[in-house]
C-alpha positions in Angstrom: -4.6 -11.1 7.1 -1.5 -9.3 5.8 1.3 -9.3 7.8 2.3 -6.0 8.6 5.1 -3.7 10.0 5.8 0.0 10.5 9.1 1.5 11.9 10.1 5.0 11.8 13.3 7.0 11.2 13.3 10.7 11.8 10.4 11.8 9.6 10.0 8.7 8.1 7.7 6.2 8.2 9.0 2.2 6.5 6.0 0.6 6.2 5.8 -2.7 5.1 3.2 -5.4 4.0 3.2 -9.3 3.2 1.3 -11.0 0.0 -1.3 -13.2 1.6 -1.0 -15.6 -1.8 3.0 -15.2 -2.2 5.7 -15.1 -0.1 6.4 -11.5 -1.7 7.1 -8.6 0.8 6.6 -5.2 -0.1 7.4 -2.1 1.5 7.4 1.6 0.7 8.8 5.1 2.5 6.3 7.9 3.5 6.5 10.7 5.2 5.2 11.2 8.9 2.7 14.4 8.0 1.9 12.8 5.2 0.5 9.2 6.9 -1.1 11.6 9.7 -2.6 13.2 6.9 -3.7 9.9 5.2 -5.0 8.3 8.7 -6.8 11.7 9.8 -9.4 11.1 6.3 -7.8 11.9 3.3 -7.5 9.3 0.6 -4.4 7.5 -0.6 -4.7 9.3 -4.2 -4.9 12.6 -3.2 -1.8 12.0 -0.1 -0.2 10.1 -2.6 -1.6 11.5 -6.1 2.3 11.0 -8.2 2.8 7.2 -7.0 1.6 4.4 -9.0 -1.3 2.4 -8.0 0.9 -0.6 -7.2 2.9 1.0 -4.8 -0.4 2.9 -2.8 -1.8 -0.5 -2.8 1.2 -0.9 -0.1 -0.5 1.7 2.3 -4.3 0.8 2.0 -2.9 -2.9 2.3 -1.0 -1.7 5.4 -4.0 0.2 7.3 -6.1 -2.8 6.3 -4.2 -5.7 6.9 -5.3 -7.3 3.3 -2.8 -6.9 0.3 -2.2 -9.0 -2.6 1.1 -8.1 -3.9 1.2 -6.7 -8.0 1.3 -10.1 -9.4 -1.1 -11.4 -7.4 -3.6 -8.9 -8.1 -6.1 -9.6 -10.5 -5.4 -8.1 -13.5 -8.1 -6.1 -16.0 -8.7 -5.6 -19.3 -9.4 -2.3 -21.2 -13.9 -3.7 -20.7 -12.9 -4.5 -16.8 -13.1 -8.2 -17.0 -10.7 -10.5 -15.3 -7.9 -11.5 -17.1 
C-alpha cells in the first residue's frame, strides 16, 4: 500500500502519495470543492480534465492507497503492449 498524506491550507488540499517500487514521493495541490467533488462520484478526468495523466495518477493513487510513481509505471506502445 501507498503511503499517503493529506493536509490542508485554506482552500487547499496537499496531497501526497509514495512509489510502492521507489523511494519517489509525489504530491500535487487541489482544490477543496474540487476533491469533494471528485470523492462525491465524479471521475478524476472530468474534476481534473487539463492535468496530465501523470499527475491525476497522484489523486486516484491517493484515494486508493496504490500508486506507482511515472517511471515506475509501465509504459505502452502506440499497439498497447508493454514496453
Amino acid at each position: 500500500m501507498a503511503i499517503r498524506n493529506a493536509t490542508h491550507s485554506g482552500s487547499e488540499l496537499h496531497i501526497q502519495v509514495k512509489c510502492q517500487l521507489c523511494p519517489t514521493t509525489d504530491w500535487t495541490l487541489v482544490g477543496k470543492d474540487e476533491w469533494e467533488r471528485y470523492t462525491k462520484g465524479a471521475t478524476v478526468q472530468d474534476v481534473w480534465s487539463d492535468w496530465s495523466p501523470a499527475r491525476r495518477e497522484i489523486i486516484i493513487g491517493h484515494r486508493s492507497g496504490m500508486y506507482l510513481c511515472d517511471d515506475c509505471f509501465p509504459k505502452e506502445d502506440e499497439d498497447g503492449n508493454t514496453i
